[in-house]
PDB file with one MODEL, atoms N, CA, C and O in Angstrom:
MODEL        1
ATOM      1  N   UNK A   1      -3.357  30.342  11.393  1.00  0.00           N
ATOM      2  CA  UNK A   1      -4.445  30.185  12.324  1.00  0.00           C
ATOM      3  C   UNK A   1      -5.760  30.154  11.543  1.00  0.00           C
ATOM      4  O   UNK A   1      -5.981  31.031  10.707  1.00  0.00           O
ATOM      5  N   UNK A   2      -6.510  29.324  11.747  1.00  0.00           N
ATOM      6  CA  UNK A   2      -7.773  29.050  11.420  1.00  0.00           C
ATOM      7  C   UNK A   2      -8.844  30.302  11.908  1.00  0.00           C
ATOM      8  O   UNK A   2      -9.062  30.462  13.109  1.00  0.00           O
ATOM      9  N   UNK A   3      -9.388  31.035  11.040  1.00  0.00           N
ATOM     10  CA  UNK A   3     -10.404  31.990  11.310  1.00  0.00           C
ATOM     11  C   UNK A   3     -11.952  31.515  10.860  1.00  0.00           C
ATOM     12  O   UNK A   3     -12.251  30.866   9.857  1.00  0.00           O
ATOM     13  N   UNK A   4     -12.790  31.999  11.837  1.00  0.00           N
ATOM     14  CA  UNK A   4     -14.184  31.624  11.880  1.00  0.00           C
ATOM     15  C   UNK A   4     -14.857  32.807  11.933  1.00  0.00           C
ATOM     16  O   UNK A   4     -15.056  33.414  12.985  1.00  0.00           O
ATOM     17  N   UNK A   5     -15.387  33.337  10.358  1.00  0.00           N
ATOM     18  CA  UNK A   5     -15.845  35.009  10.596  1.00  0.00           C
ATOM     19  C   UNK A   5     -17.444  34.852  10.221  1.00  0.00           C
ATOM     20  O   UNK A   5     -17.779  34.015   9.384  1.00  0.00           O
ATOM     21  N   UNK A   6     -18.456  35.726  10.902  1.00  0.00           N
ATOM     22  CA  UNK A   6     -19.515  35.727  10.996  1.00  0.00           C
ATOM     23  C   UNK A   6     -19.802  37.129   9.682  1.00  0.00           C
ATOM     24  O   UNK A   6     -19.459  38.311   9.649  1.00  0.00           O
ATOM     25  N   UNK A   7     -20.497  36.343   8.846  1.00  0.00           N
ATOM     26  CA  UNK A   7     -21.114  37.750   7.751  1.00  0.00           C
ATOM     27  C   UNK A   7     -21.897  38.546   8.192  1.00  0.00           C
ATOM     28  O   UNK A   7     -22.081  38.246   9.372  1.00  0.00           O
ATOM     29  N   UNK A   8     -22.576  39.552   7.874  1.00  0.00           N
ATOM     30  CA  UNK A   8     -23.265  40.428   8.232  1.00  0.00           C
ATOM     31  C   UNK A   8     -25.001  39.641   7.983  1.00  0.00           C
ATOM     32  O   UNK A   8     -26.022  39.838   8.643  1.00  0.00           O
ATOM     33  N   UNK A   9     -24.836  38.958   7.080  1.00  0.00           N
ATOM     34  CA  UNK A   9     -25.989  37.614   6.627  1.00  0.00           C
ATOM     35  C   UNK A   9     -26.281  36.529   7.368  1.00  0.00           C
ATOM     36  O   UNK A   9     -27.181  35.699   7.240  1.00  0.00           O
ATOM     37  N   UNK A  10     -25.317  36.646   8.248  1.00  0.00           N
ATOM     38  CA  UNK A  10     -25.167  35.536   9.128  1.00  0.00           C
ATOM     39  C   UNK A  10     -24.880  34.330   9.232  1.00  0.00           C
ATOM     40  O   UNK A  10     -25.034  33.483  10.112  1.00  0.00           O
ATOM     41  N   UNK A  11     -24.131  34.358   7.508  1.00  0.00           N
ATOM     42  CA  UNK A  11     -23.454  33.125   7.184  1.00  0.00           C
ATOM     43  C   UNK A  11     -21.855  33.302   7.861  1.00  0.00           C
ATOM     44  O   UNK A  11     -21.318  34.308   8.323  1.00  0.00           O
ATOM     45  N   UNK A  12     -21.217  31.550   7.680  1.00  0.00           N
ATOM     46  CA  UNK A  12     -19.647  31.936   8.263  1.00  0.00           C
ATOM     47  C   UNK A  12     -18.996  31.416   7.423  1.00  0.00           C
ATOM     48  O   UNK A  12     -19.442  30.447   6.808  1.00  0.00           O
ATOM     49  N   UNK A  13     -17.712  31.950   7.170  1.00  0.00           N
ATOM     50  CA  UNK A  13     -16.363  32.409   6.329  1.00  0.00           C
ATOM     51  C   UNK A  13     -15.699  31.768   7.137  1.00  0.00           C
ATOM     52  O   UNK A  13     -15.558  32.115   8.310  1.00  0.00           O
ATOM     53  N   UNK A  14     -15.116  30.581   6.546  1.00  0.00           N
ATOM     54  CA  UNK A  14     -13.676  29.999   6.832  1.00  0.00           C
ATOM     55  C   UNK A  14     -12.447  30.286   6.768  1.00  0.00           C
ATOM     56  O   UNK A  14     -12.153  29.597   5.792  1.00  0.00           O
ATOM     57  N   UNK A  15     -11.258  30.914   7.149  1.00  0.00           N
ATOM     58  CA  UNK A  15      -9.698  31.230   6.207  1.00  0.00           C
ATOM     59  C   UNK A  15      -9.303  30.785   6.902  1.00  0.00           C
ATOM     60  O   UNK A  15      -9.564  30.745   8.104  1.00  0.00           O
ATOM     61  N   UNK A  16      -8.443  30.258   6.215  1.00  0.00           N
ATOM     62  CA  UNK A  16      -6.587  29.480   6.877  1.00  0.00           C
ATOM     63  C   UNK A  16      -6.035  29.510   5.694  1.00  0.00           C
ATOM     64  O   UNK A  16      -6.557  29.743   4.604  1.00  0.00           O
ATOM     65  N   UNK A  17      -4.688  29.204   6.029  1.00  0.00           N
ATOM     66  CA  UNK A  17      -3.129  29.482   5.817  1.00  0.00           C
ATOM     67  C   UNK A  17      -3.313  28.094   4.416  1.00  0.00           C
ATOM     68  O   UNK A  17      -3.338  26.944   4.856  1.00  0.00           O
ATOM     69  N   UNK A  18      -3.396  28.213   3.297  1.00  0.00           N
ATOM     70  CA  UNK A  18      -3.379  27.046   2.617  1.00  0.00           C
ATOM     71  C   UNK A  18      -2.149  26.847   2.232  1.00  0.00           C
ATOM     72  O   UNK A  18      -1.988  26.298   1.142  1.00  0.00           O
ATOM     73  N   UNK A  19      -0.643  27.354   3.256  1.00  0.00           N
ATOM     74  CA  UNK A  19       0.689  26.887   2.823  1.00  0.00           C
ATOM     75  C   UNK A  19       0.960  26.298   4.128  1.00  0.00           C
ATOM     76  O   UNK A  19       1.672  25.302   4.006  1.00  0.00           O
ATOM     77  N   UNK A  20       0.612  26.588   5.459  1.00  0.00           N
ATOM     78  CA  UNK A  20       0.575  25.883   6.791  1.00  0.00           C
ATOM     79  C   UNK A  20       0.556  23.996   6.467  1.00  0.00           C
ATOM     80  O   UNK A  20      -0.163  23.293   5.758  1.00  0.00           O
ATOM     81  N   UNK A  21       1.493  23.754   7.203  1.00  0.00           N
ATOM     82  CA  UNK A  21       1.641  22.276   7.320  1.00  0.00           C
ATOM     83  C   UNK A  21       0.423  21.585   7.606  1.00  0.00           C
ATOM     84  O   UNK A  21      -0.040  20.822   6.758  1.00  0.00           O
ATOM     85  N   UNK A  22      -0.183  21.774   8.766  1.00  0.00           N
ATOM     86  CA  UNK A  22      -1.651  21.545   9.749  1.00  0.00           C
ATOM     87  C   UNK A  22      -2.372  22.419   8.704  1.00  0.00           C
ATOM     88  O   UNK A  22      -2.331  21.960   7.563  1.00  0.00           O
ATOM     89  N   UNK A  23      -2.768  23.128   8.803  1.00  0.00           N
ATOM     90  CA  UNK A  23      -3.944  24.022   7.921  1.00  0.00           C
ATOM     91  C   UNK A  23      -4.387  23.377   6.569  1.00  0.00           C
ATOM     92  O   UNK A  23      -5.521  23.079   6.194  1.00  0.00           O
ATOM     93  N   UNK A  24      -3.177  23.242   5.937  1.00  0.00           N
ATOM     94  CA  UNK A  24      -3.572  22.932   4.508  1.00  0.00           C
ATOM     95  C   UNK A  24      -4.131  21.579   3.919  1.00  0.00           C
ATOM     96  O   UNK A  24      -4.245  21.185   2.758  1.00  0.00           O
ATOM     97  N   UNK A  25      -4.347  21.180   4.769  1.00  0.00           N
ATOM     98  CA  UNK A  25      -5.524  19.912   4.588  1.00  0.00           C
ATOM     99  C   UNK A  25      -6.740  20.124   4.493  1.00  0.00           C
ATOM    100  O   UNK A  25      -7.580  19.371   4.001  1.00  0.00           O
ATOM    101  N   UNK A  26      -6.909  21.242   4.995  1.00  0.00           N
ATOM    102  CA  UNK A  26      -8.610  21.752   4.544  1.00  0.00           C
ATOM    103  C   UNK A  26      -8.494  22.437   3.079  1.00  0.00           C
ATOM    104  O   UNK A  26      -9.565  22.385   2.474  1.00  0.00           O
ATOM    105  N   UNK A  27      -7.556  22.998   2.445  1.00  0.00           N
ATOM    106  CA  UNK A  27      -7.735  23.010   0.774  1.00  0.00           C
ATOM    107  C   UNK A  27      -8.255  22.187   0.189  1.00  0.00           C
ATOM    108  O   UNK A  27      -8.892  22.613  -0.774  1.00  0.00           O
ATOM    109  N   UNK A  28      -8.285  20.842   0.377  1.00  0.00           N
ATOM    110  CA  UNK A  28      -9.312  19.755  -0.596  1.00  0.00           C
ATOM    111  C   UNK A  28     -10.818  19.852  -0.241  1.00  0.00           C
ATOM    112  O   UNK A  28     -11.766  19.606  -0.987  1.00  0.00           O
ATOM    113  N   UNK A  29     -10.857  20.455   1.671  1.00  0.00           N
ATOM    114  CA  UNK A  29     -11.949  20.048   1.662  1.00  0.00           C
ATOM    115  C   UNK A  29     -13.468  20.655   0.691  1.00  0.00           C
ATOM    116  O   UNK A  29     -13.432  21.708   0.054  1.00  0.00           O
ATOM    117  N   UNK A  30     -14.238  20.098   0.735  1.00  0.00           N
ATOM    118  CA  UNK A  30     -15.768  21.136   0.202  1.00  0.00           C
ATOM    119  C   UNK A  30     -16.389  21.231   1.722  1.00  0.00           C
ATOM    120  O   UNK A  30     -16.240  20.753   2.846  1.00  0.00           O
ATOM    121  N   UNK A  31     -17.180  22.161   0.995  1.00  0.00           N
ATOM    122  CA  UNK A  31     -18.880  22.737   1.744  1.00  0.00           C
ATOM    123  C   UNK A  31     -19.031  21.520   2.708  1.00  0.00           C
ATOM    124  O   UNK A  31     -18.778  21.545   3.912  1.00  0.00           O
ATOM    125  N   UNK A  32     -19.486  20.446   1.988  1.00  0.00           N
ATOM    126  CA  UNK A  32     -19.993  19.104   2.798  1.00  0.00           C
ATOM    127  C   UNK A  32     -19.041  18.577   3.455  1.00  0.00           C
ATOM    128  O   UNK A  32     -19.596  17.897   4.318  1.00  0.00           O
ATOM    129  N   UNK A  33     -17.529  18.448   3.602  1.00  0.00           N
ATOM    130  CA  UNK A  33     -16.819  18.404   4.906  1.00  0.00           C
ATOM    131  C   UNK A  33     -16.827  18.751   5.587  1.00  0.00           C
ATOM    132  O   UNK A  33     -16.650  18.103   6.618  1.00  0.00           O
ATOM    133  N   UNK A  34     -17.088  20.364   5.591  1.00  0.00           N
ATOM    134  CA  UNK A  34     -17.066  21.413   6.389  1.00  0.00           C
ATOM    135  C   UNK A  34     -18.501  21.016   7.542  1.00  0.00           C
ATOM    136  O   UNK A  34     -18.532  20.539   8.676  1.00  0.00           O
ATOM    137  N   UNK A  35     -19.236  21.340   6.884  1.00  0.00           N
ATOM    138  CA  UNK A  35     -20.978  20.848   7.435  1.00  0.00           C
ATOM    139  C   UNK A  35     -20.798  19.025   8.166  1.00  0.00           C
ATOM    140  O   UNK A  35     -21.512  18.794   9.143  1.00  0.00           O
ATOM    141  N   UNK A  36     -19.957  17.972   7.703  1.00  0.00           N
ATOM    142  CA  UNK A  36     -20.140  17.091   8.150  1.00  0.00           C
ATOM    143  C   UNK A  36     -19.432  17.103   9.804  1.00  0.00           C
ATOM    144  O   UNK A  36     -19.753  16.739  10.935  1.00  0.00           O
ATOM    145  N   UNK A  37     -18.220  17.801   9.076  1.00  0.00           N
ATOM    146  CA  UNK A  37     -17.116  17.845  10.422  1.00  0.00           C
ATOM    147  C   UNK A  37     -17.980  18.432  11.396  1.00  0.00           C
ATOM    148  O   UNK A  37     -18.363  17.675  12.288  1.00  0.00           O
ATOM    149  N   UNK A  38     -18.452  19.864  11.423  1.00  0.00           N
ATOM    150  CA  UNK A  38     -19.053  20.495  12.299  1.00  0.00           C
ATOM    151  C   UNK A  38     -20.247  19.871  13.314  1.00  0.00           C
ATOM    152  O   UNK A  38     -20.546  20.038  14.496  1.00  0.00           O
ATOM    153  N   UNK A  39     -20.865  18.895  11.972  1.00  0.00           N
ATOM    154  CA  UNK A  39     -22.158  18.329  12.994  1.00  0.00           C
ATOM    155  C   UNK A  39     -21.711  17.026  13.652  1.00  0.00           C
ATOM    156  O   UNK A  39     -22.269  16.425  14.570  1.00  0.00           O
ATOM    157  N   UNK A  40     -20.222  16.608  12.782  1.00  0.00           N
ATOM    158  CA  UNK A  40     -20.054  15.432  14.117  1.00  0.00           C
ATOM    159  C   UNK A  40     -19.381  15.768  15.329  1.00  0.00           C
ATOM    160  O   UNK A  40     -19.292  15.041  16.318  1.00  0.00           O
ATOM    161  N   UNK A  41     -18.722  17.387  15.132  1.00  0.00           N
ATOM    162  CA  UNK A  41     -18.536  17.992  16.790  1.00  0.00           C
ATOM    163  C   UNK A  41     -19.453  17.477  17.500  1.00  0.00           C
ATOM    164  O   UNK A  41     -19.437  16.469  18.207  1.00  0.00           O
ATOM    165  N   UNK A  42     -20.796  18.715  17.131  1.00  0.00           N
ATOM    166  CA  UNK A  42     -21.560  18.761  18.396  1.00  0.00           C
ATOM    167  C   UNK A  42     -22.811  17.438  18.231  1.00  0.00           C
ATOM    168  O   UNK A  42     -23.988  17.537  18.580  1.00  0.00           O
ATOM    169  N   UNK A  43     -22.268  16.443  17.713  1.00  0.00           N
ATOM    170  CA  UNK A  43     -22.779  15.375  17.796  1.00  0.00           C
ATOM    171  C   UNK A  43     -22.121  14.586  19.181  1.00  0.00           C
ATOM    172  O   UNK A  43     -22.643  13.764  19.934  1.00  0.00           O
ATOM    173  N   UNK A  44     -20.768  15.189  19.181  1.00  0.00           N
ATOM    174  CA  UNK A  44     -20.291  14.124  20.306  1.00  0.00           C
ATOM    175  C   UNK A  44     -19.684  15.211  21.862  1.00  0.00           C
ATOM    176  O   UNK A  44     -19.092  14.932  22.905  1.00  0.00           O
ATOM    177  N   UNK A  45     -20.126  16.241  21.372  1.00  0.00           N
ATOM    178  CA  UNK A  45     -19.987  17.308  23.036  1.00  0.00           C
ATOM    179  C   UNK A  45     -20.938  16.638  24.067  1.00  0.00           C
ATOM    180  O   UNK A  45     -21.959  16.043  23.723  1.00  0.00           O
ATOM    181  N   UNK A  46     -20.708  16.716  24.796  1.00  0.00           N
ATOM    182  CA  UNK A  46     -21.145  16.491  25.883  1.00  0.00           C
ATOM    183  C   UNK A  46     -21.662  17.323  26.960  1.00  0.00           C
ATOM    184  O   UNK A  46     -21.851  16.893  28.098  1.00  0.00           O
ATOM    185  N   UNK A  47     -21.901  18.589  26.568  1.00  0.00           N
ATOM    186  CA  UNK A  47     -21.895  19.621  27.540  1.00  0.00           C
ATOM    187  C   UNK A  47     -21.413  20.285  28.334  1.00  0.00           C
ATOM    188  O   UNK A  47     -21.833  21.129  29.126  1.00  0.00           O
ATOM    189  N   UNK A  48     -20.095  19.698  28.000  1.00  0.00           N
ATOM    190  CA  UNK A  48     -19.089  20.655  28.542  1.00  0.00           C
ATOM    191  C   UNK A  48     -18.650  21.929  28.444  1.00  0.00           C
ATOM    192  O   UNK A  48     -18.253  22.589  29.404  1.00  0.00           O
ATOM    193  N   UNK A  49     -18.719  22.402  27.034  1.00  0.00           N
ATOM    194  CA  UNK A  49     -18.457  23.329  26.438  1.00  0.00           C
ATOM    195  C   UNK A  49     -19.279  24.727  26.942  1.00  0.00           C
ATOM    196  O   UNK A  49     -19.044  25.935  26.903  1.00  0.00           O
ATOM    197  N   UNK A  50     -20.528  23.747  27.503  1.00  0.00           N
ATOM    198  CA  UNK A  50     -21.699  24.904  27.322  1.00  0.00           C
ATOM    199  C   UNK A  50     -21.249  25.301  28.958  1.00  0.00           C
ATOM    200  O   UNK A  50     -20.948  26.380  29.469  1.00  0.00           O
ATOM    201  N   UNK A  51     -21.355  23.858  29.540  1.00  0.00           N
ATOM    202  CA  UNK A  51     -20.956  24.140  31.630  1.00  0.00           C
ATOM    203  C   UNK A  51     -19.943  25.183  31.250  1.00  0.00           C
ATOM    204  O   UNK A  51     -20.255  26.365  31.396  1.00  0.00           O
ATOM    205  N   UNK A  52     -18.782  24.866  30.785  1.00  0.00           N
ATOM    206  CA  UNK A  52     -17.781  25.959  31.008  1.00  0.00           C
ATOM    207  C   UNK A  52     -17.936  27.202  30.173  1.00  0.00           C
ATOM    208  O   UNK A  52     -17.538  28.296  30.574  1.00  0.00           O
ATOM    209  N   UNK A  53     -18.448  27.043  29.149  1.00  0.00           N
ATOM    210  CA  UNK A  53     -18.384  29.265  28.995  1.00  0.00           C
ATOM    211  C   UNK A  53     -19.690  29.427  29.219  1.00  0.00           C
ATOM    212  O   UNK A  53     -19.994  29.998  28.172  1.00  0.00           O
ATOM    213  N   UNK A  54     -20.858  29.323  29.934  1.00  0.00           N
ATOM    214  CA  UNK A  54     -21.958  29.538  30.213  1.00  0.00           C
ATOM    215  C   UNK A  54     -22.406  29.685  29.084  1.00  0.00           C
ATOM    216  O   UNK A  54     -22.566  30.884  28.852  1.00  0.00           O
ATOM    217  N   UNK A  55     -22.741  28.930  28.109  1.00  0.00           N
ATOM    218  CA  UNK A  55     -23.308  29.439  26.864  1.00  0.00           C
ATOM    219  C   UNK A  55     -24.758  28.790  27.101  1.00  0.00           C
ATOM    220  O   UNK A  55     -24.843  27.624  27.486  1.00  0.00           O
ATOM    221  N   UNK A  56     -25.900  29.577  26.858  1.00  0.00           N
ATOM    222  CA  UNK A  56     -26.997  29.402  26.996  1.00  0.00           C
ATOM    223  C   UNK A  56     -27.691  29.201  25.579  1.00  0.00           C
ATOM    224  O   UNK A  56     -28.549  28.322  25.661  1.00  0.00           O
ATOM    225  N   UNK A  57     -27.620  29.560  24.739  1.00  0.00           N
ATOM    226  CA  UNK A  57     -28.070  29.842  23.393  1.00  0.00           C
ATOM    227  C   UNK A  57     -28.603  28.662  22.488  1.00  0.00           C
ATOM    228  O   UNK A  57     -27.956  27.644  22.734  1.00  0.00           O
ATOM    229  N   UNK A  58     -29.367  28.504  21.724  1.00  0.00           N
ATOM    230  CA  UNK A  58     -29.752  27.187  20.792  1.00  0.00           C
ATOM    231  C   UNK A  58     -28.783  27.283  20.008  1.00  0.00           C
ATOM    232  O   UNK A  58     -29.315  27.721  18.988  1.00  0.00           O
ATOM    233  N   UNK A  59     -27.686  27.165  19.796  1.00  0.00           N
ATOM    234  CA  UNK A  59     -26.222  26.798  18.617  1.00  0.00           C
ATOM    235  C   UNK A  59     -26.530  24.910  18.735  1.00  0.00           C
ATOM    236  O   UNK A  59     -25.551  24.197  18.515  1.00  0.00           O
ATOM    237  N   UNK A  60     -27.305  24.518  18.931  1.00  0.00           N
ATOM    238  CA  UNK A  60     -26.995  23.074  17.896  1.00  0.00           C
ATOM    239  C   UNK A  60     -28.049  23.151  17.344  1.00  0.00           C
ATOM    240  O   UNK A  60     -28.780  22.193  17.594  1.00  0.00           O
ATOM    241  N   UNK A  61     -28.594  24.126  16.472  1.00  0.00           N
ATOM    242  CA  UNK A  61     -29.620  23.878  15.426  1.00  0.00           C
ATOM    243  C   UNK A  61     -28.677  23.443  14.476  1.00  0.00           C
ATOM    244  O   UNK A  61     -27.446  23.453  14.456  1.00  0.00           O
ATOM    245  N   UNK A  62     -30.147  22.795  13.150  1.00  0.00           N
ATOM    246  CA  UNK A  62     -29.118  22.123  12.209  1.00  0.00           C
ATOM    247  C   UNK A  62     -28.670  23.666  11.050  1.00  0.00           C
ATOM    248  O   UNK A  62     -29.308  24.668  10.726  1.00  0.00           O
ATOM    249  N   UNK A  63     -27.102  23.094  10.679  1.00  0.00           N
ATOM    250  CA  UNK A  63     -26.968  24.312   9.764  1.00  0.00           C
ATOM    251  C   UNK A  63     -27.835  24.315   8.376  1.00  0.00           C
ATOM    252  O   UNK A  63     -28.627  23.392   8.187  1.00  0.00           O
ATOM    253  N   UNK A  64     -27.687  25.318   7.440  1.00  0.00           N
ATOM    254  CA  UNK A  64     -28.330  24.648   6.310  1.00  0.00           C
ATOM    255  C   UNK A  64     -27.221  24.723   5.322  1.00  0.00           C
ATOM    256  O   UNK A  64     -26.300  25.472   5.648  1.00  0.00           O
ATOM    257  N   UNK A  65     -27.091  23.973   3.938  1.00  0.00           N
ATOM    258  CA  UNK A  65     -25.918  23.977   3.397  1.00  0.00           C
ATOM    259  C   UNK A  65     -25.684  25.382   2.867  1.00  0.00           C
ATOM    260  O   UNK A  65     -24.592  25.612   2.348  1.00  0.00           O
ATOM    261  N   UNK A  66     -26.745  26.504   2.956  1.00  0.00           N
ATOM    262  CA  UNK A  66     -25.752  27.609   2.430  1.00  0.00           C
ATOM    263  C   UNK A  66     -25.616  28.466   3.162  1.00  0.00           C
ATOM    264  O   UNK A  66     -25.495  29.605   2.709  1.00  0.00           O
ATOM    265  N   UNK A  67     -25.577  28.166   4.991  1.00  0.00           N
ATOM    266  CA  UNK A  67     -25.003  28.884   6.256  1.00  0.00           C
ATOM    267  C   UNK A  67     -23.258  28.736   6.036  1.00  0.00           C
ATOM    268  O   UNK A  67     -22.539  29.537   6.633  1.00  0.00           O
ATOM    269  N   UNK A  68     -22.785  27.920   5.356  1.00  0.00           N
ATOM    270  CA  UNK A  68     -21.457  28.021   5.409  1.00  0.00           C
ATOM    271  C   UNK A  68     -20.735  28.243   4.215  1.00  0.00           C
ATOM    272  O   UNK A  68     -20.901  27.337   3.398  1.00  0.00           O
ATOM    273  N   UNK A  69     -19.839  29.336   3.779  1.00  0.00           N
ATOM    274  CA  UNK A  69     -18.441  29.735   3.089  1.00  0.00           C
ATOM    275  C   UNK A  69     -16.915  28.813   3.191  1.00  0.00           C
ATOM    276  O   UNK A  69     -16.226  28.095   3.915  1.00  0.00           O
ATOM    277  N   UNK A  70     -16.997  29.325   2.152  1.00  0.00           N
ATOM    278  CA  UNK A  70     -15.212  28.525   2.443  1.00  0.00           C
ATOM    279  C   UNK A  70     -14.247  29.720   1.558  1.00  0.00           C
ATOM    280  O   UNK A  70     -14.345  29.891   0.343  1.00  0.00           O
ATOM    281  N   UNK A  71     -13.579  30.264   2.209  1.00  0.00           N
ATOM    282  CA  UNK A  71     -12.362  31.229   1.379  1.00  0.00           C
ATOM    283  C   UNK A  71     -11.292  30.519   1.428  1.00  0.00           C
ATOM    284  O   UNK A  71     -11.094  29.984   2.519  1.00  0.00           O
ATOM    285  N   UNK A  72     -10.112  30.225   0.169  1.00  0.00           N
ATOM    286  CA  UNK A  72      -9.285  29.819  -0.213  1.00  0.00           C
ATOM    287  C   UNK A  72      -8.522  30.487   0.239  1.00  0.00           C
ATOM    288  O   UNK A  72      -7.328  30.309   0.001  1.00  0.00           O
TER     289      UNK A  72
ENDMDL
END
């Protein structure tokens, strides 16, 4: 299972399974996959996400490249 952990810095920590069938395709990835993938999510949400868990919050600011970790 793919984990998404928040630092105390307020950066986020990636882990998964790098022997998982599905998972282990993110072992090649870098930093800048990570950051690209993420912003072409909420490049293409639609607001759904937010209608359904009531999320009110500014979460589509842009990240900066050293808001995100990657653990092997």
């Amino acid at each position: 299972m793919i984990k998404v952990n928040e630092l105390p810095d307020g950066k986020l920590e990636i882990e998964w399974d790098k022997n998982d069938p599905l998972e282990s395709i993110l072992n090649d990835w870098t930093e800048k996959d990570f950051q690209d993938f993420f912003a072409y999510c909420l490049s293409q949400d639609s607001g759904e996400f937010r209608k359904e868990s009531g999320e009110t919050g500014d979460w589509e600011t842009e990240v900066e490249e050293d808001d995100i970790s990657e653990e092997n």
